[in-house]
C-alpha positions, 0 to 999 in steps of 0.5 A, a space after each residue: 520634094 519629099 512630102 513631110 509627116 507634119 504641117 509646116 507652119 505658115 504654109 498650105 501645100 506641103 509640097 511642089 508636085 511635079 511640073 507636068 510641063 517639065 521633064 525632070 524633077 527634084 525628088 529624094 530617093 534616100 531621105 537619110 542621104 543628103 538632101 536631108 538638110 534641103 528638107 529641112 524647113 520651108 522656103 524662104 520668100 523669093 520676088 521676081 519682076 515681070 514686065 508684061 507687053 499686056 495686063 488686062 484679059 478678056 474673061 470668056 468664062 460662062 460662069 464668070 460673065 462679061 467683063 476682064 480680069 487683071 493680075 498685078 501679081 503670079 502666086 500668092 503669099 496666102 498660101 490657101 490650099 485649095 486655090 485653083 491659081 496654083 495650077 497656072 503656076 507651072 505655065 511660068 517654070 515653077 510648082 503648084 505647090 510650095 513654089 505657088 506660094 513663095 515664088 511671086 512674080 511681080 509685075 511693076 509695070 501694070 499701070 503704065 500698060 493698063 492705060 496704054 490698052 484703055 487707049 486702044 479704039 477698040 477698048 470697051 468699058 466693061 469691068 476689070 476684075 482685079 484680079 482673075 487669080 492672084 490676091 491683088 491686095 496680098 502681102 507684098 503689095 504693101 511694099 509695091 503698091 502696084 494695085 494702088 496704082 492701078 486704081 489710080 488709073 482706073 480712076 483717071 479714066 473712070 472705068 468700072 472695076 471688081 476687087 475680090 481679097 481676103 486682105 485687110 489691106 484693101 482699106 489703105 485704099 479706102 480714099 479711092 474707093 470712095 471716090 470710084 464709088 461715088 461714080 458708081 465705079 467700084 464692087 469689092 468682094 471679100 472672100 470669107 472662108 470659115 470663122 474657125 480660127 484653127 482651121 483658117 490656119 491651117 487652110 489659109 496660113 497667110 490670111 488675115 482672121 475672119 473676124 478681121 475680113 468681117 470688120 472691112 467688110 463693115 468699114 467698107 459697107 459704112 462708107 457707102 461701098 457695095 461689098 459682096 461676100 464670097 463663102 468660097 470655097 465651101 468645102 464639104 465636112 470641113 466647113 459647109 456647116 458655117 454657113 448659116 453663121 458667116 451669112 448671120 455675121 456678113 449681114 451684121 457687117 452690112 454686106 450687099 449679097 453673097 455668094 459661094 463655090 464649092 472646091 473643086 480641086 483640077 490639075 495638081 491641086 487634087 494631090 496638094 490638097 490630098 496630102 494637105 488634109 490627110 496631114 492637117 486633119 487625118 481623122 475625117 480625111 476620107 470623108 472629106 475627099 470622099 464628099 468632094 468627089 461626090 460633088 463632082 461627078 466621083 472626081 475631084 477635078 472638075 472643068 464643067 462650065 456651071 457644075 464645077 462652081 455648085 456642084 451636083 448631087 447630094 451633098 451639092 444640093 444641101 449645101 444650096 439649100 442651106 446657102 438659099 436659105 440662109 441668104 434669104 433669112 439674112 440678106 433678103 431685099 439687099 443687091 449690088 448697085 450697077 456700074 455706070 458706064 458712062 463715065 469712061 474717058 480716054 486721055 488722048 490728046 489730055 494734058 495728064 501725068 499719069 505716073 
């Protein structure tokens, strides 16, 4: 698809990159020929269901530690530029770009699966992060309802469970979440990106305001449940220097700890966010590219296990450096409440509906 001079409003990548897993391609050799109307605008939101033989995976990442991941949903509506999910977009016959954000997957019948693998002899209560991905509180999720479903689930077979979102939507649920909490079954993440409500638009579109994120953080925080904030992803010369402001704000907002990522931009991400940024910000453009690469050994991908979530070198260094310190000033003394393990039950042989 032909790249665009201007950004589209309500949406992050600009355009779909090829598909490396597909031999031919849409392009417009002639943009004053016919396809002139297909570039037009935007496109339009299109849904599609799944329905998996398997929801839950088991994480062998060493950056992300022991535990499974689960993602109700494939592509995500918030259109976020940077996200490293794009890329896992094409293993499904689609872009990484346009088509990451308005081609969504559905997967209706992830709670009836979850509880079948729960039942599995060999299953280990460790915790299920929801979701490895894909926003699991994402627009569409509203209407399904699929992640409120799921707790429900993880509820009746008291397993631990991890949720990370930047959507306000998550306090629908609050009802669970109160009653996973007091089992000490639940640790919520929200992803605060910048307070910068320009830039927040045009890096996250579809996204609720930071200001937004902070007041779930709050409400979630004042009802007793243990909320971390992920200042992720730092995006050097874009809004690294926030940092000390959003660890102020999250600590106001009663956040337990936080953490942070810098971008990495792996497969075809790095052409996404590339054309995004010379679009969207054209003046520091090279120098934000320029800083990204520097973190990542002079590239912009990076798959090191450890350097492609901190980074290395100068700009990496001061970035951690401004994180450790201002997480100190702010958040010294507070931590994360551990998961109790000990709750978990399997519904074999038990009278109960789960659905």
């Amino acid at each position: 698809m032909e790249k665009k001079d201007e950004l589209w409003k309500g949406r992050g990548a600009q355009f779909n990159p090829a598909n490396k897993f597909q031999k031919k391609a849409y392009v417009t050799e002639h943009i004053e020929g016919l396809d002139e109307p297909w570039l037009a605008e935007a496109p339009k939101m299109e849904y599609f269901i799944e329905l998996p033989k398997k929801i839950v995976n088991k994480i062998d990442s060493p950056d992300l530690g022991a535990g499974y991941s689960m993602n109700p949903y494939q592509g995500c509506e918030h259109g976020c530029v940077y996200c490293f999910a794009r890329n896992t977009h094409e293993y499904w016959g689609y872009g990484a770009g346009l088509d990451f954000e308005s081609k969504i997957i559905i997967k209706e019948n992830a709670p009836q699966v979850l509880a079948k693998q729960l039942e599995s002899k060999n299953w280990e209560p460790k915790p299920i992060m929801m979701a490895g991905n894909t926003d699991c509180y994402q627009p569409i999720e509203a209407k399904k309802m699929i992640t409120r479903k799921i707790l429900e689930v993880l509820l009746r077979y008291r397993h631990p469970v991890s949720l990370i979102t930047k959507n306000s939507l998550i306090l629908r649920d609050l009802d669970l979440l109160k009653k996973l909490n007091e089992l000490d079954l639940v640790h919520v993440s929200i992803s605060i990106t910048t307070l910068n409500e320009d830039l927040r638009r045009k890096l996250e579109p579809r996204t609720v305001s930071g200001k937004k994120r902070l007041e779930v953080v709050k409400q979630l925080s004042d009802a007793g449940i243990p909320v971390n904030v992920m200042l992720a992803p730092i995006i050097p010369a874009l809004n690294d220097y926030e940092i000390p402001e959003l660890m102020k704000a999250i600590s106001e907002a009663g956040a337990s700890s936080a953490a942070y990522t810098i971008v990495r931009l792996n497969g075809s991400i790095g052409k996404i966010f590339e054309d995004w940024v010379r679009k969207a910000y054209p003046d520091r453009a090279d120098k934000v590219l320029y800083q990204i690469a520097h973190c990542h050994g002079g590239k912009l991908n990076d798959s090191r296990f450890g350097a492609r979530i901190i980074g290395e070198g100068n700009f990496a260094a001061n970035i951690a450096n401004l994180f450790r310190i201002s997480k100190k000033k702010y958040l010294a003394g507070r931590q994360m409440k551990p998961y109790d393990f000990s709750h978990f039950c399997k519904m074999t042989g038990k009278q109960l509906d789960l659905f």
